[in-house]
C-alpha positions as CSV (number, residue, x, y, z in Angstrom):
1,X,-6.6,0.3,41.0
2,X,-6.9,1.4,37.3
3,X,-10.0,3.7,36.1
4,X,-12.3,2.7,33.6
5,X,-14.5,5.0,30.7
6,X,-16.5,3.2,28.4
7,X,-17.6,4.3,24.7
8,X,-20.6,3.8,23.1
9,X,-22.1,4.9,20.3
10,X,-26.1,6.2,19.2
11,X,-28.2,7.2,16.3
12,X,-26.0,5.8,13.4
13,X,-22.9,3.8,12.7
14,X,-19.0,5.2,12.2
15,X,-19.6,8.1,14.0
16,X,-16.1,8.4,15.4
17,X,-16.3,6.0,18.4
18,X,-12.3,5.0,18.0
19,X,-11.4,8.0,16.8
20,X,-12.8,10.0,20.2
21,X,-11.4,6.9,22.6
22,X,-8.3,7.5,20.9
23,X,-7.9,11.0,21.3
24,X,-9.0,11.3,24.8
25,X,-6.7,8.5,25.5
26,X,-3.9,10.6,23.5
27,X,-4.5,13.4,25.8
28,X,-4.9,11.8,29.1
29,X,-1.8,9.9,28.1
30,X,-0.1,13.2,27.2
31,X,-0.8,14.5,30.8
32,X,1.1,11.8,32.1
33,X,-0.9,9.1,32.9
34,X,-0.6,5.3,31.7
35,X,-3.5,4.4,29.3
36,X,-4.7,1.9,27.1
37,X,-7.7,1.1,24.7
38,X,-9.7,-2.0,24.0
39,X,-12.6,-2.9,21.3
40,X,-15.2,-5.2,21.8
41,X,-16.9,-6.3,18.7
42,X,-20.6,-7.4,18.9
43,X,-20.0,-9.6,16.3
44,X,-20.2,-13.6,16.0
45,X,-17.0,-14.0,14.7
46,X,-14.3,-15.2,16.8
47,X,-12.2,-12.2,15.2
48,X,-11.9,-10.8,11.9
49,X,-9.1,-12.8,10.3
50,X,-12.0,-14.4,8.3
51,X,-13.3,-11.4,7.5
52,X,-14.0,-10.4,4.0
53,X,-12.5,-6.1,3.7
54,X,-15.5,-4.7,2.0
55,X,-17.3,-6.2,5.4
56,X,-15.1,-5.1,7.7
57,X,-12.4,-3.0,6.4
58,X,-8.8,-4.2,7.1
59,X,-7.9,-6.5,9.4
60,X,-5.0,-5.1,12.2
61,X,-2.5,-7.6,13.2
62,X,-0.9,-7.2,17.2
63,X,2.5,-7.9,17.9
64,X,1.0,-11.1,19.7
65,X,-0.7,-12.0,16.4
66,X,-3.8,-11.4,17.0
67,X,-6.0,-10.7,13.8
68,X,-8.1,-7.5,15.4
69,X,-10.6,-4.5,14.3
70,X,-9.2,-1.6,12.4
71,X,-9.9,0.8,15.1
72,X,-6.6,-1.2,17.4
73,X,-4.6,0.8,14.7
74,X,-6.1,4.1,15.4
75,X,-5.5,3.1,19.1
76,X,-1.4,2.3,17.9
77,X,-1.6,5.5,16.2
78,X,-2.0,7.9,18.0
79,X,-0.3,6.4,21.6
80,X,2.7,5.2,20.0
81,X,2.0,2.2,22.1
82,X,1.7,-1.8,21.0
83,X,-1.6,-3.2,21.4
84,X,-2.4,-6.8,21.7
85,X,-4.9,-10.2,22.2
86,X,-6.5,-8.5,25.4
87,X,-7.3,-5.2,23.5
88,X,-10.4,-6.9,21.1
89,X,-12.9,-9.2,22.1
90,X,-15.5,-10.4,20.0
91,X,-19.4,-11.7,21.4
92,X,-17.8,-15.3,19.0
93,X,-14.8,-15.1,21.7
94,X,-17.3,-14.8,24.6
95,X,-19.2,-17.3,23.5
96,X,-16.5,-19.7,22.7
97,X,-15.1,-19.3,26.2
98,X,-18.2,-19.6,28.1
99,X,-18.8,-22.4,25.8
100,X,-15.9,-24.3,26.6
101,X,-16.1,-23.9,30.2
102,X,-19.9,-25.4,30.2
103,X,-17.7,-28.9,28.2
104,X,-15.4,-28.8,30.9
105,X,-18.2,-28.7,33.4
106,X,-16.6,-25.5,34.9
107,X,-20.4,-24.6,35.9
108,X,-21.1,-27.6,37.8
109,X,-24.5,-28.3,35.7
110,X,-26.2,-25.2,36.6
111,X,-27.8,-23.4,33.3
112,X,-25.5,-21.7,31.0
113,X,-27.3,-17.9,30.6
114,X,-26.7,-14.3,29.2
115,X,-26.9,-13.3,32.9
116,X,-24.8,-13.7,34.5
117,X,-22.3,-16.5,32.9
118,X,-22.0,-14.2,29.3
119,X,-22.0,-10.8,31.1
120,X,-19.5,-11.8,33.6
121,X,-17.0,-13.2,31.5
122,X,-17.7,-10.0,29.3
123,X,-16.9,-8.0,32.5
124,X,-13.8,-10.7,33.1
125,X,-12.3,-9.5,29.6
126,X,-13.0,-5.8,30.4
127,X,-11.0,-5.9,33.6
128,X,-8.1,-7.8,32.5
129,X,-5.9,-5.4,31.4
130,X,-6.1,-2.6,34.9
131,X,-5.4,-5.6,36.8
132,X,-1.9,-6.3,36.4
133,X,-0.8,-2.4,37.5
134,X,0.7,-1.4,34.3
135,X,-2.5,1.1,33.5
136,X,-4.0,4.0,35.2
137,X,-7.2,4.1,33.0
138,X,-8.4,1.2,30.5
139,X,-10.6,2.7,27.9
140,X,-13.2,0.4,26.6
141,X,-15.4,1.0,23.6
142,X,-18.1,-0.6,23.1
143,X,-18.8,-1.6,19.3
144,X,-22.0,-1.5,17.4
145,X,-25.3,1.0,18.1
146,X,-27.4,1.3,21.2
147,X,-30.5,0.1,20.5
148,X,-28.6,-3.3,18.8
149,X,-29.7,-6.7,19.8
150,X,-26.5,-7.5,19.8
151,X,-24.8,-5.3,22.0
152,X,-27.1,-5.3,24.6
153,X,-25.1,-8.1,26.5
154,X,-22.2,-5.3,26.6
155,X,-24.5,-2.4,27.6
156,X,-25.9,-4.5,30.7
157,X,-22.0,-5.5,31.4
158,X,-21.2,-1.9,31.2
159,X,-24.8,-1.3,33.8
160,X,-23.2,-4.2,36.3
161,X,-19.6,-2.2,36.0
162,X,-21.2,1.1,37.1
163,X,-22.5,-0.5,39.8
164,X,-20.0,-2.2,41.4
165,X,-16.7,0.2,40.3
166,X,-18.5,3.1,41.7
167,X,-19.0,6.6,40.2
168,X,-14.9,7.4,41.0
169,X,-14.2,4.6,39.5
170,X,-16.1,4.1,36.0
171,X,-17.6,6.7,33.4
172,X,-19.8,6.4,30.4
173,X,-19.3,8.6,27.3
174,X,-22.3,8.2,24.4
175,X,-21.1,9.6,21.2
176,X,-24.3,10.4,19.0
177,X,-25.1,12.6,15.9
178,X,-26.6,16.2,15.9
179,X,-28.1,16.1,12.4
180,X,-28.5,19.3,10.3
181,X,-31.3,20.2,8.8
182,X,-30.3,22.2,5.6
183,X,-33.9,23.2,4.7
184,X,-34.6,24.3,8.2
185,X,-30.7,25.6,8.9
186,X,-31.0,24.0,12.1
187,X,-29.1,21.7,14.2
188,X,-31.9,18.4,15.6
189,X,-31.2,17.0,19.0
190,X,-34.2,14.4,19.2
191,X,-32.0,11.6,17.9
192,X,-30.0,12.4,20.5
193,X,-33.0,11.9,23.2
194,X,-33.9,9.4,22.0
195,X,-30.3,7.7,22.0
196,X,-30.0,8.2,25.7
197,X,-33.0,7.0,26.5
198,X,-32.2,4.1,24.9
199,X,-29.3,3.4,26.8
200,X,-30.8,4.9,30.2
201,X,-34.1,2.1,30.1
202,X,-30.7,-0.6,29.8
203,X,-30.0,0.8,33.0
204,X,-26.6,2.8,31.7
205,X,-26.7,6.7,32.6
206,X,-23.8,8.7,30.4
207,X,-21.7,10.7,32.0
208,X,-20.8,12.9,29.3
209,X,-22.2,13.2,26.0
210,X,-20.0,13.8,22.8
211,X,-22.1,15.2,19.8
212,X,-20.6,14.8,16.4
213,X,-21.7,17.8,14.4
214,X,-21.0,19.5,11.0
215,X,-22.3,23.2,12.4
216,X,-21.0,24.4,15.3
217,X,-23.8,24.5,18.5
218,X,-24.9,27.2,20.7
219,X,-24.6,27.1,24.1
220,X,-28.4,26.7,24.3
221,X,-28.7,23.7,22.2
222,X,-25.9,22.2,24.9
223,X,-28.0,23.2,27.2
224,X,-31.0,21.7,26.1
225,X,-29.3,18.5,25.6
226,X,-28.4,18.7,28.8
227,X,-31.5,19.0,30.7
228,X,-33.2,16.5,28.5
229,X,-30.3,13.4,28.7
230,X,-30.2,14.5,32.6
231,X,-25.8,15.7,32.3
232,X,-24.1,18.5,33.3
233,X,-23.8,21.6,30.7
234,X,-19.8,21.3,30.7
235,X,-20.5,17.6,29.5
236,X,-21.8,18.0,26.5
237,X,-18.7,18.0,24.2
238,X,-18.5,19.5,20.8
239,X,-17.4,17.4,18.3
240,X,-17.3,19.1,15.2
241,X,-15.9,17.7,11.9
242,X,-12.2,18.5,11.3
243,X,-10.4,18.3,7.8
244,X,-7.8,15.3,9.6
245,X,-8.7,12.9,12.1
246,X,-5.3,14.1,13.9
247,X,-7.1,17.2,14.7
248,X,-9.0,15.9,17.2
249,X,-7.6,15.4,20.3
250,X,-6.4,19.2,19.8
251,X,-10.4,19.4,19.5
252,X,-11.4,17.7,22.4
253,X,-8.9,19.6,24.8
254,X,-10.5,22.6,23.3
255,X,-14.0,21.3,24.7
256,X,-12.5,19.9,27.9
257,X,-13.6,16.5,27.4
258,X,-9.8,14.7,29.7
259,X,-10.4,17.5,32.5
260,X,-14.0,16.7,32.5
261,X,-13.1,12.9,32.8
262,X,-10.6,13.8,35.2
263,X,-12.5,15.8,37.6
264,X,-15.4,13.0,37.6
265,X,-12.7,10.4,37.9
266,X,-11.1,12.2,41.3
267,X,-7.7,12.3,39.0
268,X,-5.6,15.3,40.4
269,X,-5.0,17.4,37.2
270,X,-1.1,17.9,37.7
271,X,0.1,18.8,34.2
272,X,-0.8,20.4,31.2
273,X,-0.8,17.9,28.2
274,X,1.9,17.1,26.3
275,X,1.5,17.8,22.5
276,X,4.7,19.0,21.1
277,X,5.5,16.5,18.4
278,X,1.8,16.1,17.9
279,X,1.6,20.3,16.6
280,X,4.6,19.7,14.7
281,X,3.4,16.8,12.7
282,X,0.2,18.7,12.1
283,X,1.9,21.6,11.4
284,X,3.8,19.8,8.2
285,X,0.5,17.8,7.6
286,X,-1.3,21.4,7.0
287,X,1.7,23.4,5.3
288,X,3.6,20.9,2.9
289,X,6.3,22.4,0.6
290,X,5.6,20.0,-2.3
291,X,3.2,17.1,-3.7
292,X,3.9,13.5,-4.8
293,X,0.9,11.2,-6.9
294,X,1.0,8.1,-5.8
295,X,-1.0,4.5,-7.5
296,X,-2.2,2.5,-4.6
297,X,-2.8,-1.1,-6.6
298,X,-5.5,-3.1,-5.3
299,X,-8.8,-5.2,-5.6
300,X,-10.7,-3.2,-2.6
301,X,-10.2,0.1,-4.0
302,X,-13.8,0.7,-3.8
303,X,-13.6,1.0,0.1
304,X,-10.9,2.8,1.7
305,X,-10.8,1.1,4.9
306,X,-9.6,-1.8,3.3
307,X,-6.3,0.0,3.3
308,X,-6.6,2.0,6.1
309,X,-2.8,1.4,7.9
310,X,-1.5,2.4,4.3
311,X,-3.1,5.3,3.8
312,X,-2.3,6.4,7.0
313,X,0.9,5.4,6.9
314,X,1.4,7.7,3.8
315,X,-0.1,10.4,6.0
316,X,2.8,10.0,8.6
317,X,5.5,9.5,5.9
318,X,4.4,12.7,4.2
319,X,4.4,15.0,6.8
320,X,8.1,13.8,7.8
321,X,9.0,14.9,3.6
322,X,6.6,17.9,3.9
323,X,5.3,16.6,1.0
324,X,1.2,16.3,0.5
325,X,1.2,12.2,-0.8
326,X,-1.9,12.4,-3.1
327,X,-3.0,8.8,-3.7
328,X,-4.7,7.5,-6.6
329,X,-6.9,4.0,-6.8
330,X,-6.1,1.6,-9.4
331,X,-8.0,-1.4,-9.3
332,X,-5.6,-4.4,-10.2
333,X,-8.7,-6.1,-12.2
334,X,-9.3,-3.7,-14.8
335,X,-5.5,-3.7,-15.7
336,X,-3.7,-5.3,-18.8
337,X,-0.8,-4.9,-20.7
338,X,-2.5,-3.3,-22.6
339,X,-4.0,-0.2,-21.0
340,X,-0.9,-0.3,-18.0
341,X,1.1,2.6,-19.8
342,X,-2.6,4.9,-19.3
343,X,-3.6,3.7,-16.1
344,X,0.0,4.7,-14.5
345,X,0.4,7.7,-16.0
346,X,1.6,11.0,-14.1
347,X,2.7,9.0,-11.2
348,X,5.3,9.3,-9.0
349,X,5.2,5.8,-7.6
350,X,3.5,2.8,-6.9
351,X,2.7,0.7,-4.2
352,X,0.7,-2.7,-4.5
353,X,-1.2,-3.8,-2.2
354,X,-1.8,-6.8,-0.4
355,X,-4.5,-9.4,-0.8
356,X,-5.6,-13.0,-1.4
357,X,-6.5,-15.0,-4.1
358,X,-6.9,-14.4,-7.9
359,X,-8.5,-12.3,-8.7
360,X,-6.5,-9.4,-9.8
361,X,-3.2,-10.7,-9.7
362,X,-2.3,-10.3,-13.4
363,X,-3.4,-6.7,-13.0
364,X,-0.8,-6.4,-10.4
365,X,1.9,-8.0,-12.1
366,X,1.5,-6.0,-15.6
367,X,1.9,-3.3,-13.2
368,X,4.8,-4.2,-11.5
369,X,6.6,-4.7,-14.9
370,X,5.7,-1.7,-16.2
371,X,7.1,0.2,-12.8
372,X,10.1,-1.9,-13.3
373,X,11.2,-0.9,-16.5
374,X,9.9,2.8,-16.5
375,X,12.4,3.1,-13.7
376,X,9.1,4.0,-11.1
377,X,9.6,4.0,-7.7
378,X,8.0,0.8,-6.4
379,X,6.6,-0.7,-3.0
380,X,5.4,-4.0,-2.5
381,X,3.7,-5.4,0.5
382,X,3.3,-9.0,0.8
383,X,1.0,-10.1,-2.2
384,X,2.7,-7.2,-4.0
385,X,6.1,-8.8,-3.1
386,X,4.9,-12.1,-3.9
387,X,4.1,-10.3,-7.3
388,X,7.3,-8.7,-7.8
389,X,9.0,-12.0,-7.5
390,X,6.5,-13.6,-9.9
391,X,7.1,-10.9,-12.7
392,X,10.5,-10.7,-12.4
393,X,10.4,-15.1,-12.9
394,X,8.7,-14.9,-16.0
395,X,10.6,-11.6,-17.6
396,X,13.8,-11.5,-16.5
397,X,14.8,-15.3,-15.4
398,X,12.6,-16.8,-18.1
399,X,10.4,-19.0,-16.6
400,X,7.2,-17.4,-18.5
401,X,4.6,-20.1,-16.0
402,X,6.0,-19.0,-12.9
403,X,3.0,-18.2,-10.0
404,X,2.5,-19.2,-6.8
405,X,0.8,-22.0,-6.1
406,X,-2.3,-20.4,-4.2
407,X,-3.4,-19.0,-7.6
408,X,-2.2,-22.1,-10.0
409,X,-1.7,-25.0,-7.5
410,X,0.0,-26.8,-10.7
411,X,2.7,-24.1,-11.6
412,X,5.8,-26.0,-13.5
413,X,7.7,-23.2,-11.1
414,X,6.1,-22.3,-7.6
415,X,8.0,-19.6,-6.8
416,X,5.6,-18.4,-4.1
417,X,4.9,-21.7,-2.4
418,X,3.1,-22.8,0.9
419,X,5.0,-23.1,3.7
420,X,5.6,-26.8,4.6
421,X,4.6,-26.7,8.0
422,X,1.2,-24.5,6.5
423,X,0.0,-27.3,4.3
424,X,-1.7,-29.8,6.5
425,X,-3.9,-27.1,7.9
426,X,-7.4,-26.8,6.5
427,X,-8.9,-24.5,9.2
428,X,-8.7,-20.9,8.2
429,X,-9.1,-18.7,11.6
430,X,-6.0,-17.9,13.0
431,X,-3.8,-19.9,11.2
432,X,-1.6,-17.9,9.3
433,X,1.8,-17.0,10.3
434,X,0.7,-14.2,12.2
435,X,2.5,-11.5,14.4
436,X,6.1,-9.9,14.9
437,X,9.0,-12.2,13.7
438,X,12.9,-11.4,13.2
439,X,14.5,-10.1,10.0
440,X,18.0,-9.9,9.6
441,X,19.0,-7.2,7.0
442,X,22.1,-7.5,4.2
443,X,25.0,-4.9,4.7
444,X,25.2,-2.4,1.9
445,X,21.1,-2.9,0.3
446,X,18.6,-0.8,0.4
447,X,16.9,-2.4,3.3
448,X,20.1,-1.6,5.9
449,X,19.7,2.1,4.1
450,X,16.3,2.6,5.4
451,X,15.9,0.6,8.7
452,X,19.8,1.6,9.8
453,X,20.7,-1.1,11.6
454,X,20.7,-5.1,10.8
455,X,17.8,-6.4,12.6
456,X,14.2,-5.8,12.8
457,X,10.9,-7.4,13.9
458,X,7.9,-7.0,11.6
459,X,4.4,-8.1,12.0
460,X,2.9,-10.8,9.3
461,X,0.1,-12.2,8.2
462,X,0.1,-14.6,5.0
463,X,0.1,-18.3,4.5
464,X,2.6,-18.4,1.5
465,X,6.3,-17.7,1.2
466,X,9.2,-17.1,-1.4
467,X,10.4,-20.9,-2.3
468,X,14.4,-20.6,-1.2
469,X,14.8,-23.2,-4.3
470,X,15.1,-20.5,-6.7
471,X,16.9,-17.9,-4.7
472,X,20.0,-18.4,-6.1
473,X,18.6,-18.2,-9.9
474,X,17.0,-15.0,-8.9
475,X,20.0,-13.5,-7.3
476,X,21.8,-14.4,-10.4
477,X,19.6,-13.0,-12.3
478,X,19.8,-9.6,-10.4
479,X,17.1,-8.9,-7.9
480,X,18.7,-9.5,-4.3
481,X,17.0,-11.2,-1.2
482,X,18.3,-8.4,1.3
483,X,16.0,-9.6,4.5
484,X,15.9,-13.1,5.6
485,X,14.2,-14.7,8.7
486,X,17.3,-15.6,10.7
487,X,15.9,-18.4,12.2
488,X,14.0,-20.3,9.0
489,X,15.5,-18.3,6.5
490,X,12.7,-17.3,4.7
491,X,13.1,-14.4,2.8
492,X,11.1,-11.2,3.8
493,X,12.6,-8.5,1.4
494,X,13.2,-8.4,-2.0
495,X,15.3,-5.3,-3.9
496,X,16.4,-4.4,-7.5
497,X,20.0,-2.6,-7.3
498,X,20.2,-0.4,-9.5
499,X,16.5,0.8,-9.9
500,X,16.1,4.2,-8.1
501,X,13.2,2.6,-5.9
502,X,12.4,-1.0,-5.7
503,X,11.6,-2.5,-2.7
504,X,9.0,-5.8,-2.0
505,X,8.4,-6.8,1.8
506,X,7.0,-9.8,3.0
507,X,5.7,-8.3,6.4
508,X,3.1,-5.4,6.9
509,X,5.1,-2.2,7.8
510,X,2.4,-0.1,7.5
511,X,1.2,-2.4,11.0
512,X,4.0,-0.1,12.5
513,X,3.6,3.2,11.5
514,X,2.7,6.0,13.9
515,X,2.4,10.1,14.1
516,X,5.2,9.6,16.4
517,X,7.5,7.0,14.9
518,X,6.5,6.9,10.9
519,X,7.4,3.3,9.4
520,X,11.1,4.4,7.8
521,X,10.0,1.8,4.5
522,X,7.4,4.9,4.0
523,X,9.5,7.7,5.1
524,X,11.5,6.0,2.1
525,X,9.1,5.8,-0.6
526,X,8.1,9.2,-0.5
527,X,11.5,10.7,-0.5
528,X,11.9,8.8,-3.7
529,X,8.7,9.2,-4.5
530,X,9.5,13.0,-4.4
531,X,12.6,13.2,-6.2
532,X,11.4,11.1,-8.8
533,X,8.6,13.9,-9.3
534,X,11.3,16.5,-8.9
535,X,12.8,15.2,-11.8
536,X,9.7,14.2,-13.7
537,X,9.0,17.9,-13.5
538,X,12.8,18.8,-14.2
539,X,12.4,17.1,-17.5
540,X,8.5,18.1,-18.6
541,X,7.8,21.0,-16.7
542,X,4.5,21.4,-18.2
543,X,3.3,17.8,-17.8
544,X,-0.6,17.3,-17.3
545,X,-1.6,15.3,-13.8
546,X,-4.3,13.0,-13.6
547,X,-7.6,13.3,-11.4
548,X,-6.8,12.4,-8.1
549,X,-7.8,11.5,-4.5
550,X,-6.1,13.3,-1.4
551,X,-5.1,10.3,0.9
């Protein structure tokens, strides 16, 4: 019978919830037992596919297809392990479900409530994934603030679960926030009283309490957090902010937090963890022999989250080139043709991001020529593909109105069109081409250079596609298709010979990437990336750099 911890949070938002689930799932992992994460959202949607990224930040696609919460990639992350459907629920998914089964008359006409017909399918959702044996411990976090109308369905699911699992069973951890007082030059714990009150008059006793800090804390404030949120001493875990979020699971075996779960779990402790390749990536994440500046292209600059697989994926593929990627934001709206020479200036590449709709498209594709010609190393991920393939249309095959027809519907030249079977669908939830699908790889490109070997599976999530009717005028014209879909033949990856670094994919390989098993696309970029700089500097060795952001 599988284990289960729940996380929940107190006191304020983006505390860390995924970031400690996913840590102490690293490490119990790393002592050799079988663990997964899920996320349950208090939200109404049914997912976030719908989801605008300055709500939400970016939306993490499963190998199933499932459009989930960013923190499923954190999860991917850091146990090198697929996640899927089962690992985020929503309250809209709940309710739907429950909703349905009233229609069907699965009830038998009794009255549809919160308690028990909500909570129990909540506590149906929480259990599915121990109870097919593949799992010693499920780790559940639990989304939103205690205190949230919202969540309050979860917390009493979580108060039922204690109940009927048993204390060897089931554990609580409550992150919550130790605020510092600078004008006092003290550390507050009331918020954190107050938090676990909260949650103890829902019924739900923590275990252990994590306390996210920025000072370290005595072992009298511990105590006293102790005796007033009724814990043991030894479970009141430090969790102090660290430059990388990769440093914390080496933080939290520091504090004891997987022996502590451990022991209250009656898990024999047979092994010390395994954290090898973990040291070593931080290792070259900490010391880095050289520095690459790279424009991230988008329209959701403004929040980072919005890109957060890409930026961590640059994190991964630097570390592998012990090379510190420094990214710098470029929103695609405020460029032209104009100002594109000054707004990519003292980079070492460019990657554009993806993205729907209009707005900032031109921006993209004036940046995308510019990359082109200036012989810039260049990445494009879907929309940034799309773009690729638009630009090179109107510059180099002359067809000066080619688009796709999601931003100009009446394009003489749809280049980027809708796939056929896509265009009787008006629903927008879930109905993208979603998930992993095949790509089969051209001998002697670029793509079979990177990925070494002649078929992959990638993980999508768009509605439009190159139109196959000008693939042999493109090819012709010198920018090569070198990754179809074997089974449709769509093409998934476009390349430039010739150019030292020009590569457009259709898929998200940033999906894919993790500490353990960096996305090779990215490994790729920033090796070019880096000699392009190498050179750069070869030619002007005094050349100025531009203010930037660390990614």
């Amino acid at each position: 019978m599988a284990k289960y911890i729940f996380v929940t949070g107190g006191v304020t938002s983006s505390l860390g919830k995924g970031i400690i689930a996913a840590s102490l799932a690293k490490l119990l992992q790393a002592r050799g037992l079988r663990v997964t994460i899920q996320k349950f959202d208090p939200y109404i949607n049914v997912d976030p596919g719908t989801l605008n990224p300055y709500e939400h930040g970016e939306c993490y696609v499963t190998e199933d297809g499932a459009e989930t919460d960013l923190d499923l990639g954190h999860y991917e992350r850091f146990l090198n392990r697929p996640t899927s459907q089962a690992n985020n629920v929503t309250t809209g998914r709940i309710y739907q479900t429950v909703i349905n089964k009233e229609r069907e008359g699965a009830y038998l006409g009794k009255t549809v409530q919160v308690i028990p017909h909500i909570t129990d399918e909540i506590k149906r959702r929480v259990l599915l994934l121990g109870n097919d044996g593949q799992y010693d411990i499920v780790i559940t976090e639990v989304g939103g603030t205690v205190g949230d109308i919202e969540s309050l369905p979860y917390i009493e699911a979580v108060r039922q679960l204690q109940w009927e699992l048993g204390n060897e069973n089931c554990l609580v951890i409550h992150l919550t926030l130790i605020p510092y007082l600078r004008a006092a030059k003290e550390l507050k714990t009331k918020p954190t009283q107050h938090s676990v009150r909260m949650l103890s008059e829902n019924g739900v006793h923590p275990d252990i309490i994590v306390c996210r800090t920025e000072e370290p804390m005595t072992y009298d404030l511990k105590k006293k957090i102790a005796l007033f949120c009724n814990v043991n001493v030894d479970a009141v875990i430090e969790a102090n902010d660290v430059p990388t979020i990769y440093e914390v699971p080496l933080e939290m075996m520091r504090e004891k937090l997987d022996v502590i779960c451990m022991q209250k779990l009656h898990i024999p402790i047979r092994q010390e963890p395994e954290l090898s390749r973990w040291r070593e990536f931080l290792d070259k994440l900490k010391y880095p022999k050289s520095k690459v500046t790279i424009g991230l292209v988008g329209k959701y600059v403004e929040l980072q989250d919005a890109y957060k697989s890409i930026l961590e994926s640059f994190i991964h593929a630097g570390a592998v080139n012990e090379c510190k990627v420094v990214v710098q934001y470029i929103h695609s709206e405020f460029i032209t043709p104009e100002n594109v020479e000054e707004k990519l200036a003292g980079l070492d590449g460019v990657l554009v991001a993806p993205g729907f709709g209009n707005r900032g498209v031109e921006g993209k594709i004036a940046a995308i020529r510019y990359v082109r010609e200036h012989q810039i190393p260049f990445f494009g991920i879907c929309l940034g593909m799309q773009c690729a393939v638009i630009e090179f249309a109107r510059h180099v095959m002359g067809l000066p109105e080619a688009h796709s027809t999601e931003m100009n519907p009446a394009t003489p030249d749809p280049i980027i069109d809708l796939m056929e079977e896509q265009k009787k669908i008006t629903a927008k939830g879930g109905t993208m081409r979603l998930g992993a699908y095949p790509c089969q790889i051209k001998p002697g490109t670029l793509a079979e250079k990177i990925y070494h070997t002649h078929l992959i599976s990638e993980r999508h999530r768009h509605r439009y596609e190159f139109n196959n009717r000008y693939l042999e005028a493109m090819e012709k014209a010198g920018m090569i298709a070198s990754g179809v879909n074997p089974e449709t033949g769509l093409v998934e990856i476009i390349e430039l010979p010739g150019h030292p670094f020009f590569f457009g994919c259709q898929y998200h390989p940033e999906l894919k990437s993790t500490v353990e098993n960096p996305h090779p696309v990215f490994v790729a970029f920033i090796k070019a990336a880096k000699t392009y700089a190498e050179q750069r500097k070869a030619s002007n060795p005094l050349h100025a750099e531009s203010s930037v952001h660390t990614a």
